[in-house]
Biotite code that builds the C-alpha atoms (Angstrom):
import biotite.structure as struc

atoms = struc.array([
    struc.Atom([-44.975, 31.106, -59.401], chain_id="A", res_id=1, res_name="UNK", atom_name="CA", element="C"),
    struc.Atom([-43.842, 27.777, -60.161], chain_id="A", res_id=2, res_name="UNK", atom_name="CA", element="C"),
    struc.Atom([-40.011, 29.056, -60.504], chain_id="A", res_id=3, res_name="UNK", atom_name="CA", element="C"),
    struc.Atom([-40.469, 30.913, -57.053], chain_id="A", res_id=4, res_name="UNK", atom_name="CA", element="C"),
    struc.Atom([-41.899, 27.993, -55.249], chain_id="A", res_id=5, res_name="UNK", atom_name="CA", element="C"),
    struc.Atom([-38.779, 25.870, -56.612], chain_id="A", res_id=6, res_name="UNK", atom_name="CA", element="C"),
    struc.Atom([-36.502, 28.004, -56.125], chain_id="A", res_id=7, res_name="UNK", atom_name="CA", element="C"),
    struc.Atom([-37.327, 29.126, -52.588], chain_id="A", res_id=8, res_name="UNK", atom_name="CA", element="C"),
    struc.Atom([-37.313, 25.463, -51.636], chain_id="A", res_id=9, res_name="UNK", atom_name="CA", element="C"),
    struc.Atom([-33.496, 24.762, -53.043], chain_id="A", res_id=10, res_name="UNK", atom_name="CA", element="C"),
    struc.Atom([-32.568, 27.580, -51.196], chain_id="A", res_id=11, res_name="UNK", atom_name="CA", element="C"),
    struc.Atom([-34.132, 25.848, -48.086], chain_id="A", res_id=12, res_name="UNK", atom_name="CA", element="C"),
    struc.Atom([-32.926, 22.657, -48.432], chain_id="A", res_id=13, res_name="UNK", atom_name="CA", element="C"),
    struc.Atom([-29.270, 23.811, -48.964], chain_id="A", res_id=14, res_name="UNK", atom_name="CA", element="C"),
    struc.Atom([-29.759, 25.680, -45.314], chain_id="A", res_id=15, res_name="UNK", atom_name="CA", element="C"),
    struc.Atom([-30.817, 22.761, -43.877], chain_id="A", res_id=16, res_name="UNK", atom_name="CA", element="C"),
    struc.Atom([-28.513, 20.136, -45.326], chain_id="A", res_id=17, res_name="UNK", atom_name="CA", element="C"),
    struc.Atom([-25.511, 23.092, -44.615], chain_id="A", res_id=18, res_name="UNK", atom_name="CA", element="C"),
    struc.Atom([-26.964, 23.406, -40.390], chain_id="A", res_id=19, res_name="UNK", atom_name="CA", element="C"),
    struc.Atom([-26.884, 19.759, -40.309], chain_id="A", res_id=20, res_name="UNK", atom_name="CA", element="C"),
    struc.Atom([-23.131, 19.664, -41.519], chain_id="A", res_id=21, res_name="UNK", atom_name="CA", element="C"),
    struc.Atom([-22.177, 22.278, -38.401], chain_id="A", res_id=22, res_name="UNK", atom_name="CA", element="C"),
    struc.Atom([-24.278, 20.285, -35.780], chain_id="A", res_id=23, res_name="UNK", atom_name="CA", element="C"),
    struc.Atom([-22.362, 17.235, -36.941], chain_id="A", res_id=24, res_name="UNK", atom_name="CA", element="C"),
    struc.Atom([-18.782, 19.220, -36.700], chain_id="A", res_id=25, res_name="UNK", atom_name="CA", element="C"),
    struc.Atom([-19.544, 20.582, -33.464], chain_id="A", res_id=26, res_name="UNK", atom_name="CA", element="C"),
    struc.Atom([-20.392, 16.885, -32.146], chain_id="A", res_id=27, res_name="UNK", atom_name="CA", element="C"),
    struc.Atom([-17.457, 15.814, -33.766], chain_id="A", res_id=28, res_name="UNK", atom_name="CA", element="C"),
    struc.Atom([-15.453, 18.627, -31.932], chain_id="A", res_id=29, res_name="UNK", atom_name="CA", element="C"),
    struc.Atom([-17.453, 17.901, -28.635], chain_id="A", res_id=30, res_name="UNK", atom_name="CA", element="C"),
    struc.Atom([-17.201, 14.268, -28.874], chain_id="A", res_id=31, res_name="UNK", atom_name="CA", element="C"),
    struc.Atom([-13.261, 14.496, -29.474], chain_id="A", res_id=32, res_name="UNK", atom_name="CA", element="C"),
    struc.Atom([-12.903, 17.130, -26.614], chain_id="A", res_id=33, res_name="UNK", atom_name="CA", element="C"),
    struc.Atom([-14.583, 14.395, -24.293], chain_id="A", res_id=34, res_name="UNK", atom_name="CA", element="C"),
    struc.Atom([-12.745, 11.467, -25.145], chain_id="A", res_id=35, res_name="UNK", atom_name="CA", element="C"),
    struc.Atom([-9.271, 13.552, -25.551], chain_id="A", res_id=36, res_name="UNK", atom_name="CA", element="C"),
    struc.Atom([-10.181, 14.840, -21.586], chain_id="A", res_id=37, res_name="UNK", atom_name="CA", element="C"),
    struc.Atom([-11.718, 10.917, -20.813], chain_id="A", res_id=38, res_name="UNK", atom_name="CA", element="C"),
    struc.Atom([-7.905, 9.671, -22.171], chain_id="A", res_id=39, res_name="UNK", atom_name="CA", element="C"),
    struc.Atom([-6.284, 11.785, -19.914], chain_id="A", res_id=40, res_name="UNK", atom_name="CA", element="C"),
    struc.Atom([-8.186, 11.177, -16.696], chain_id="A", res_id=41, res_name="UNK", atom_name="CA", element="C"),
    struc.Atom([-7.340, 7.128, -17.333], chain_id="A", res_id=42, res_name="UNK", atom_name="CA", element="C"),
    struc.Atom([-3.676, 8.281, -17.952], chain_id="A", res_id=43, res_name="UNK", atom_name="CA", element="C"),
    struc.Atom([-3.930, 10.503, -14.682], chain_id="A", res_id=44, res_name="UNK", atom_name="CA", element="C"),
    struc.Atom([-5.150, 7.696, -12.484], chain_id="A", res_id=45, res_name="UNK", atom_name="CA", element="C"),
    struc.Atom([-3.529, 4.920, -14.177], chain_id="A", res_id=46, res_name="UNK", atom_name="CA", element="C"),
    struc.Atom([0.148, 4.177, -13.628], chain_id="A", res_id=47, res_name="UNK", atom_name="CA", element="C"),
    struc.Atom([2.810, 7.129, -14.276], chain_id="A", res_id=48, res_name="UNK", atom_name="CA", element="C"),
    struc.Atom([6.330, 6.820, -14.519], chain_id="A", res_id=49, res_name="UNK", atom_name="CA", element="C"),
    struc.Atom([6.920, 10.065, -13.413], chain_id="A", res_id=50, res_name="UNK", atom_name="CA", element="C"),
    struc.Atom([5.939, 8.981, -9.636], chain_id="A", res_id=51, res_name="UNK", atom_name="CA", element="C"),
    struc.Atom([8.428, 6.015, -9.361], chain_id="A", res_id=52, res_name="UNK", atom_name="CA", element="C"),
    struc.Atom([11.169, 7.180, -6.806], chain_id="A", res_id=53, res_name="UNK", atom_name="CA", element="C"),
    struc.Atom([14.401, 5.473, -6.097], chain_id="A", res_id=54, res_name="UNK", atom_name="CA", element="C"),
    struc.Atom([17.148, 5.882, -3.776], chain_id="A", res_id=55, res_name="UNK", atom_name="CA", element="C"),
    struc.Atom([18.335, 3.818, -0.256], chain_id="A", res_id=56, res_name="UNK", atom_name="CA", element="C"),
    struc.Atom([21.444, 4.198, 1.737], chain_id="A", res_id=57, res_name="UNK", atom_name="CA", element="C"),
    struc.Atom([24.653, 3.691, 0.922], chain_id="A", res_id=58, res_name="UNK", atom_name="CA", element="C"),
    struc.Atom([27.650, 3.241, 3.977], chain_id="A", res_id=59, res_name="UNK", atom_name="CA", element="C"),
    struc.Atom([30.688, 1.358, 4.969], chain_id="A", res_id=60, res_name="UNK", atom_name="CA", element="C"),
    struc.Atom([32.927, 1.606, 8.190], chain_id="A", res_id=61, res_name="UNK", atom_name="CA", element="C"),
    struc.Atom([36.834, -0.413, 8.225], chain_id="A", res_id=62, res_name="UNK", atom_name="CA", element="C"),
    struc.Atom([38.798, -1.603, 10.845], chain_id="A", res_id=63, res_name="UNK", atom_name="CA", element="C"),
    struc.Atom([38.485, -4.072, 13.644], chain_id="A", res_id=64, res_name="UNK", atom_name="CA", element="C"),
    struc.Atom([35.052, -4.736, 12.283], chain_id="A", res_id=65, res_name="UNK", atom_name="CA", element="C"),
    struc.Atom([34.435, -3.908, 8.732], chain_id="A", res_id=66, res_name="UNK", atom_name="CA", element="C"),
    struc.Atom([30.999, -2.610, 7.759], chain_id="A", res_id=67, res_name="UNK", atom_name="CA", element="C"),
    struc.Atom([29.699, -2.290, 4.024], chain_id="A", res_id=68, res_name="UNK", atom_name="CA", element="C"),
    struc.Atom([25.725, -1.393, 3.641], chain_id="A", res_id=69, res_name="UNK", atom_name="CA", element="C"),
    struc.Atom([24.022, -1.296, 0.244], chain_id="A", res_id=70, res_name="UNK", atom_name="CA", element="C"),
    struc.Atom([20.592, -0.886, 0.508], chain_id="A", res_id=71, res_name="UNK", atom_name="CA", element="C"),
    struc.Atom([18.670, 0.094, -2.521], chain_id="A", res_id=72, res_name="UNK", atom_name="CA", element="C"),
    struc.Atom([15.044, 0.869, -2.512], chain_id="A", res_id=73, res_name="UNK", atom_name="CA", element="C"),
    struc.Atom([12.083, 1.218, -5.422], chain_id="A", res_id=74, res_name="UNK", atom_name="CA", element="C"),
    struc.Atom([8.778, 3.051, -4.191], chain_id="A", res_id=75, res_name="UNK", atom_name="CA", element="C"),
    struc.Atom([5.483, 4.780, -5.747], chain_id="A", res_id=76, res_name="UNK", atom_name="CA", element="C"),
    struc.Atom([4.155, 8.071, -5.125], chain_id="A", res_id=77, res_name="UNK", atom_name="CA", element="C"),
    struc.Atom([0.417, 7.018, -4.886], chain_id="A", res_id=78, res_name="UNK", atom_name="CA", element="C"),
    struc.Atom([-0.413, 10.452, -4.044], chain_id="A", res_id=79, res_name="UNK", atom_name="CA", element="C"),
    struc.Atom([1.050, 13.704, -2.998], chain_id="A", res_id=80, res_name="UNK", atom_name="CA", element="C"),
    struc.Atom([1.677, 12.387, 0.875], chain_id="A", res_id=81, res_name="UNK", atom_name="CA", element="C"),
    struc.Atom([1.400, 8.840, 0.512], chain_id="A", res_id=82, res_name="UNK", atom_name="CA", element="C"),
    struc.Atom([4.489, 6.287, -0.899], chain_id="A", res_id=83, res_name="UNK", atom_name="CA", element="C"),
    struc.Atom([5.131, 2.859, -0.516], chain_id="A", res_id=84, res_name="UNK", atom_name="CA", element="C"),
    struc.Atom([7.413, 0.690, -2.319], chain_id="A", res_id=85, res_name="UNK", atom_name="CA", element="C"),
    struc.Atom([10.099, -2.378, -1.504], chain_id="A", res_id=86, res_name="UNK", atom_name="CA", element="C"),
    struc.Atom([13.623, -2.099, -0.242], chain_id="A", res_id=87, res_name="UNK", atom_name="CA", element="C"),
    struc.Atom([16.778, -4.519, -0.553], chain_id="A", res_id=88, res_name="UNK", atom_name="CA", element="C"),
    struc.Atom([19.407, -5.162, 2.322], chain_id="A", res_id=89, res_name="UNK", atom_name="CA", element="C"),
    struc.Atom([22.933, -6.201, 1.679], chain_id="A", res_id=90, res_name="UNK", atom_name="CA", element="C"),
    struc.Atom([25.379, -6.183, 4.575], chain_id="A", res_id=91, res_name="UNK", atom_name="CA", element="C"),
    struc.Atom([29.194, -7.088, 4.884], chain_id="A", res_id=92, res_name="UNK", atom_name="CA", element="C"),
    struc.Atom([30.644, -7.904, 8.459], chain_id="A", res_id=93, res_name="UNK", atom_name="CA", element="C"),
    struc.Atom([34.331, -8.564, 8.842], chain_id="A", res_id=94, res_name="UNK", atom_name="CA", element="C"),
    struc.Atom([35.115, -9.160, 12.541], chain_id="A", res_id=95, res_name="UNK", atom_name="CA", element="C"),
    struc.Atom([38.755, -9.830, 13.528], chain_id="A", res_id=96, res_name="UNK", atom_name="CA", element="C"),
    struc.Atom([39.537, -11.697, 16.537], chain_id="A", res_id=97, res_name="UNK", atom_name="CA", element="C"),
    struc.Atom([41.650, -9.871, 18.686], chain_id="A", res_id=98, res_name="UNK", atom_name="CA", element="C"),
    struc.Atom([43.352, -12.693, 20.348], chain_id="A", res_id=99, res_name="UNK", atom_name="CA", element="C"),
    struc.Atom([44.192, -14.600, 16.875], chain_id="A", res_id=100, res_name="UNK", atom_name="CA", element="C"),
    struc.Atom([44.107, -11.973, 14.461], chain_id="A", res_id=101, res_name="UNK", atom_name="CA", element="C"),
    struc.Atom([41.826, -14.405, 12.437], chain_id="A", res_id=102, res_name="UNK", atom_name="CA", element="C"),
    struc.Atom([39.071, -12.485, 10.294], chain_id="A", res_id=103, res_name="UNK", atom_name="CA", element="C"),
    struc.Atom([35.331, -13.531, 10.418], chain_id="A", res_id=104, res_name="UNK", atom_name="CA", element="C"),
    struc.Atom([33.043, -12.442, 7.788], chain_id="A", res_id=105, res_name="UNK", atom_name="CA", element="C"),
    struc.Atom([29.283, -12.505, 7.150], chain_id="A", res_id=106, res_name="UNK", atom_name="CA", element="C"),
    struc.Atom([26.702, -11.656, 4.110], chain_id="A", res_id=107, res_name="UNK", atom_name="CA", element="C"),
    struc.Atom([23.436, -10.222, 5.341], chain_id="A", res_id=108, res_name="UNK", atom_name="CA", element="C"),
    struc.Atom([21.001, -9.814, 2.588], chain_id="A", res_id=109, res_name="UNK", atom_name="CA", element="C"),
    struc.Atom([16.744, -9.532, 2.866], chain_id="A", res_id=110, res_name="UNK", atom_name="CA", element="C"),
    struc.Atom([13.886, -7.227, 2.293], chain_id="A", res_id=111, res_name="UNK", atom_name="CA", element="C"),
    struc.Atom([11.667, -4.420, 3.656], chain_id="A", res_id=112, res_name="UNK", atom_name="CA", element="C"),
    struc.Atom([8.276, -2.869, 2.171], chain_id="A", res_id=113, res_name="UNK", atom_name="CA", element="C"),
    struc.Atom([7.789, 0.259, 3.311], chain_id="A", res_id=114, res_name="UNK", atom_name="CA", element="C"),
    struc.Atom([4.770, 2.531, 3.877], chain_id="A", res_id=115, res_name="UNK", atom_name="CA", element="C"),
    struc.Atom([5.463, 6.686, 4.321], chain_id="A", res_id=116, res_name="UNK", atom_name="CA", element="C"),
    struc.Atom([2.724, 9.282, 4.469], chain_id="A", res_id=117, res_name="UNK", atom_name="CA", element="C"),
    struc.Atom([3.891, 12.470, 4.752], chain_id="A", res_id=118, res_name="UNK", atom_name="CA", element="C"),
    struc.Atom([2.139, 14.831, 7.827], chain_id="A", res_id=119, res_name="UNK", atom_name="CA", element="C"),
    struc.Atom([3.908, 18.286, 6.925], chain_id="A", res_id=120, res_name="UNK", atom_name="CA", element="C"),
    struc.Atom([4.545, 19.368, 4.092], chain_id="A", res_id=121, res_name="UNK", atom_name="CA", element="C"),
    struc.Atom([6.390, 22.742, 3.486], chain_id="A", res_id=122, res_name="UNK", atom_name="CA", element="C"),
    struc.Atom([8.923, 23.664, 1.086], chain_id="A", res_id=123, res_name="UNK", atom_name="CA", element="C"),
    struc.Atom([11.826, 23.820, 3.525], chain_id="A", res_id=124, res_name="UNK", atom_name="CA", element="C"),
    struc.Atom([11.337, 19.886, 4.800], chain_id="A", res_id=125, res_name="UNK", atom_name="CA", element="C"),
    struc.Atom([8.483, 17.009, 4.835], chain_id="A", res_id=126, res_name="UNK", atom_name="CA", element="C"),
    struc.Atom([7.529, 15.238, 8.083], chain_id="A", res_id=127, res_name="UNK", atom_name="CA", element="C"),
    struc.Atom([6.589, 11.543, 7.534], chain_id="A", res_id=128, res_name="UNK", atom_name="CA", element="C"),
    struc.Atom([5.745, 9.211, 9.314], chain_id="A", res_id=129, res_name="UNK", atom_name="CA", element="C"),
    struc.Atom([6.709, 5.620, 8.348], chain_id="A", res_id=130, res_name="UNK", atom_name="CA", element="C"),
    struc.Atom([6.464, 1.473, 8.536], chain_id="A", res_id=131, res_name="UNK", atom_name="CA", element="C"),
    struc.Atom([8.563, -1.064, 7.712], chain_id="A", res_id=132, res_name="UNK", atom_name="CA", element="C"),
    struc.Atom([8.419, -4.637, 7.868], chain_id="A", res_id=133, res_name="UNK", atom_name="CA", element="C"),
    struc.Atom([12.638, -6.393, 7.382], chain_id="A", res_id=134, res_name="UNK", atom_name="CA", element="C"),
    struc.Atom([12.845, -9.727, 6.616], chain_id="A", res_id=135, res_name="UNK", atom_name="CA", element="C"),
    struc.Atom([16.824, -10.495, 6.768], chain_id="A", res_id=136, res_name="UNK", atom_name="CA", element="C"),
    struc.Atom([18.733, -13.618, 6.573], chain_id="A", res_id=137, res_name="UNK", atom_name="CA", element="C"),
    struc.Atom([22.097, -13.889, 8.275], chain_id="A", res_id=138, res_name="UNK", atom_name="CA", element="C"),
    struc.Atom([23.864, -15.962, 10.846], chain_id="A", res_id=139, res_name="UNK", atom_name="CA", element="C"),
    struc.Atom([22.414, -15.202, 14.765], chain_id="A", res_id=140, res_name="UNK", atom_name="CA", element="C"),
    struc.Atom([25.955, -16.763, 15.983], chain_id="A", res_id=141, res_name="UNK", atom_name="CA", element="C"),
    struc.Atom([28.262, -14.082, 13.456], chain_id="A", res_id=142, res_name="UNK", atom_name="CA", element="C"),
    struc.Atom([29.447, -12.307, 16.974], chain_id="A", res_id=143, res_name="UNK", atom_name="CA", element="C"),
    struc.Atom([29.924, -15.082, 19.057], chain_id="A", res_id=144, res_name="UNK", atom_name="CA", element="C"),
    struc.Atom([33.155, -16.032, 17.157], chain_id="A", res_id=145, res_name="UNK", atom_name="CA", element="C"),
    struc.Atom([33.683, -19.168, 18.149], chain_id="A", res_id=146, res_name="UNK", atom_name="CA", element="C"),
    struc.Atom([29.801, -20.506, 17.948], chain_id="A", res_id=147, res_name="UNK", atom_name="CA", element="C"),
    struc.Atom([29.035, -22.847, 15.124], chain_id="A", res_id=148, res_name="UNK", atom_name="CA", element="C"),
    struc.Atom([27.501, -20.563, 12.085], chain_id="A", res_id=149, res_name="UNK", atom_name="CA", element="C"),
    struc.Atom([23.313, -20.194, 12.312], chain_id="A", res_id=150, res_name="UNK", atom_name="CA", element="C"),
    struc.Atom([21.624, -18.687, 9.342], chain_id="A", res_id=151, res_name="UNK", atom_name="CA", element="C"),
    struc.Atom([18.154, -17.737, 10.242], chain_id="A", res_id=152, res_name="UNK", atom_name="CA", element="C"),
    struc.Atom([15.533, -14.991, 8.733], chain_id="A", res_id=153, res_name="UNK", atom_name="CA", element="C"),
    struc.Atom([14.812, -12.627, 11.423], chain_id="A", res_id=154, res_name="UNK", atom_name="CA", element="C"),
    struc.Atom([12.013, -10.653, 11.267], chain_id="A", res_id=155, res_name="UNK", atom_name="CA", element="C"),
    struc.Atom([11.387, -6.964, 12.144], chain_id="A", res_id=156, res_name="UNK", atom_name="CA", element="C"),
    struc.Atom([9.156, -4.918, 12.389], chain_id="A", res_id=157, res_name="UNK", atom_name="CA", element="C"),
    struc.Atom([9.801, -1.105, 12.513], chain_id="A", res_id=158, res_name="UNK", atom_name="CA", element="C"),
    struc.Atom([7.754, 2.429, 13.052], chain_id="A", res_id=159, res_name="UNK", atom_name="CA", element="C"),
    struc.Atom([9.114, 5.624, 13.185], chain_id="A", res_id=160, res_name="UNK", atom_name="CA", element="C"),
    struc.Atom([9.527, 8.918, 11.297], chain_id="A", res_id=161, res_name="UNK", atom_name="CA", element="C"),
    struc.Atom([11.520, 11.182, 10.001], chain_id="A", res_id=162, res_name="UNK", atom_name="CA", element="C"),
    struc.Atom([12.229, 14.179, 7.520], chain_id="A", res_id=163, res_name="UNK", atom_name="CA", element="C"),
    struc.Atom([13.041, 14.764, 3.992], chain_id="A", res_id=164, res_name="UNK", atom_name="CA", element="C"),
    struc.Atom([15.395, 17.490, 2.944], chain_id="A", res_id=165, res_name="UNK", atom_name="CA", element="C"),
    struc.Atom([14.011, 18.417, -0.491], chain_id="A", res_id=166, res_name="UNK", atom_name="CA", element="C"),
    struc.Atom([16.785, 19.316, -3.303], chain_id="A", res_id=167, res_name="UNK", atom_name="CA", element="C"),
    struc.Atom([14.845, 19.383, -6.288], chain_id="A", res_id=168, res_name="UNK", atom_name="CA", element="C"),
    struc.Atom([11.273, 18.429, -7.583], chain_id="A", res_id=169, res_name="UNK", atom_name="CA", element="C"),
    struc.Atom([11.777, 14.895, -6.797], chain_id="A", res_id=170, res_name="UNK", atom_name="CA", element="C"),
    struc.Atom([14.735, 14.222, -4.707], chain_id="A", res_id=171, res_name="UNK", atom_name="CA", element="C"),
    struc.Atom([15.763, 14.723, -1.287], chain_id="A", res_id=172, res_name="UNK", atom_name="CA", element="C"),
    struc.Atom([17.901, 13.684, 1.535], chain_id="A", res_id=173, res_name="UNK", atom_name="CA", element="C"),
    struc.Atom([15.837, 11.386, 4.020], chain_id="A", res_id=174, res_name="UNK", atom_name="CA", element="C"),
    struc.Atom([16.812, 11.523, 7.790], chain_id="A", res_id=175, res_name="UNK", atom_name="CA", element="C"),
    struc.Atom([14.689, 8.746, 9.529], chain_id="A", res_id=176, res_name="UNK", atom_name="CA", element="C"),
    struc.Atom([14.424, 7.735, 13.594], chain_id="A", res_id=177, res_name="UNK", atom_name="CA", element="C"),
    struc.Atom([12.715, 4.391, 13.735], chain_id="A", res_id=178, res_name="UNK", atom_name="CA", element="C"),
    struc.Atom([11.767, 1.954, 16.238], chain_id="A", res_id=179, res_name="UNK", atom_name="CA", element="C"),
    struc.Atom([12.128, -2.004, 15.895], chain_id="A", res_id=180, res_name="UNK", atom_name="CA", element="C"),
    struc.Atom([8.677, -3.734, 18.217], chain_id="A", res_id=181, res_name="UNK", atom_name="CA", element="C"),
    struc.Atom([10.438, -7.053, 18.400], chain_id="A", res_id=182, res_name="UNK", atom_name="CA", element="C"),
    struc.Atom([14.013, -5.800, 20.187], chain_id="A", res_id=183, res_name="UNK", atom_name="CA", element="C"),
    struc.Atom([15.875, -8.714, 18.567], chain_id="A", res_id=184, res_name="UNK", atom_name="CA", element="C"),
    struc.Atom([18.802, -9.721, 20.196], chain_id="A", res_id=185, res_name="UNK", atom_name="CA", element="C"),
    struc.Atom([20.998, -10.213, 18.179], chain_id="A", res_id=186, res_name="UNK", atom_name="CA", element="C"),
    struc.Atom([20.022, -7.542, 15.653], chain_id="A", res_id=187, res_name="UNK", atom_name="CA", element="C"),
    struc.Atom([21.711, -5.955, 12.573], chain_id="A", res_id=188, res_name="UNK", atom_name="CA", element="C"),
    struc.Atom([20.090, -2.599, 12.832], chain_id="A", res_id=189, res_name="UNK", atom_name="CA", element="C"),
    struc.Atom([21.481, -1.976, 16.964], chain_id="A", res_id=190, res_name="UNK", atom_name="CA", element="C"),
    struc.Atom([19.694, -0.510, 19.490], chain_id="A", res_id=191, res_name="UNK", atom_name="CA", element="C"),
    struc.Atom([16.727, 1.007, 19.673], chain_id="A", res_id=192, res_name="UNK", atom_name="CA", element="C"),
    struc.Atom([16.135, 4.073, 18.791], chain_id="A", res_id=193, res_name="UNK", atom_name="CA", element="C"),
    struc.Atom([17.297, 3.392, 14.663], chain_id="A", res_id=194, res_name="UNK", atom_name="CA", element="C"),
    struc.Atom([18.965, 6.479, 12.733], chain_id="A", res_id=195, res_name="UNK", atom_name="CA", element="C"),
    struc.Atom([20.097, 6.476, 9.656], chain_id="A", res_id=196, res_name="UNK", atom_name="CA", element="C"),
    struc.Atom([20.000, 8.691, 6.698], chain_id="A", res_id=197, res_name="UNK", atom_name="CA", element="C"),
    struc.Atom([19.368, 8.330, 3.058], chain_id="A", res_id=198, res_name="UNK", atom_name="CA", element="C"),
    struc.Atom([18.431, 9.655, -0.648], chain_id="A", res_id=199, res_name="UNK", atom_name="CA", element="C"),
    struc.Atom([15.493, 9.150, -2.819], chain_id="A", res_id=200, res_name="UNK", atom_name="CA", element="C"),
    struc.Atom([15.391, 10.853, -6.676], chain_id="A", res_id=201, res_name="UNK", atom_name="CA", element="C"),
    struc.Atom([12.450, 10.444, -9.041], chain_id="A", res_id=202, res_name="UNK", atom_name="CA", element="C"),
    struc.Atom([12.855, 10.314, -13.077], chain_id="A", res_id=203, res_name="UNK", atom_name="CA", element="C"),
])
């Protein structure tokens, strides 16, 4: 009886001590699944390289007056419909005078954060709208030739819109109508209303 009683409870004990061994691997599993899915969510929200977008406008015009724009830009894809980011703006006027023939040049150079939040969004095109604030240095008295030079930061402030030509999963040709408040006079961007046309590419 003895044996019986001894036996049956080594047979028990391995059970138990073999059930506790699976309850700890499935908590081990469980407990890696969560932190493996709590490591991605802080990955998800956290910064990602994949939503950095680049791109600006690129332009230059030669004659009379000579025209180079180089304006490079660096944004963030926050979410789906919403980037913002900073540009740069560098400008090169060459004016000649047509009574002396004398050239007259000017660098142009400042910044603009941006805001864009896109409003429809369909394979074909996006519609954004978007906000700009320019802060550019350059000299107010470039196109009155014979005015002493002035260099001054202007500041403007622009809203508009526009819409991006997709050609591939992040990168598109941007086509924007914008609008600056302030109506500087003199201005570098011209009169209201503001085309232009770009590019943006992600990595």
């Amino acid at each position: 009886m003895k044996k019986y009683l001894l036996l049956l409870t080594l047979v028990l004990t391995s059970l138990l001590l073999n059930a506790q061994t699976r309850s700890g691997s499935v908590s081990d599993i469980q407990g890696n699944q969560r932190n493996q899915r709590t490591d991605q969510n802080e990955r998800q929200s956290g910064f990602q390289r994949e939503n950095l977008r680049f791109g600006g406008s690129l332009g230059a015009a030669f004659g009379n007056t000579t025209f180079v724009d180089i304006s490079p830009m660096v944004g963030y894809q926050f979410t789906p419909r919403f980037q913002a980011g900073l540009g740069f703006i560098y400008n090169y006027y060459s004016i000649r005078d047509r009574w002396t023939g004398d050239r007259f040049s000017m660098h142009v150079f400042g910044v603009n954060p941006y805001a864009q939040f896109v409003v429809v969004q369909i394979p074909q095109f996006h519609l954004f709208l978007r906000a700009e604030y320019a802060l550019v240095n350059y000299d107010t008295n470039f196109w009155w030739i014979n005015l002493e030079a002035n260099r001054e930061w202007q500041h403007y402030p622009l809203i508009g819109g526009g819409v991006l030509l997709p050609l591939g999963r992040a990168s598109g040709l941007s086509i924007q109508v914008m609008w600056d408040l302030l109506e500087n006079d003199p201005t570098i961007f011209g009169r209201n209303p503001i085309i232009r046309a770009g590019f943006m590419f992600g990595l």
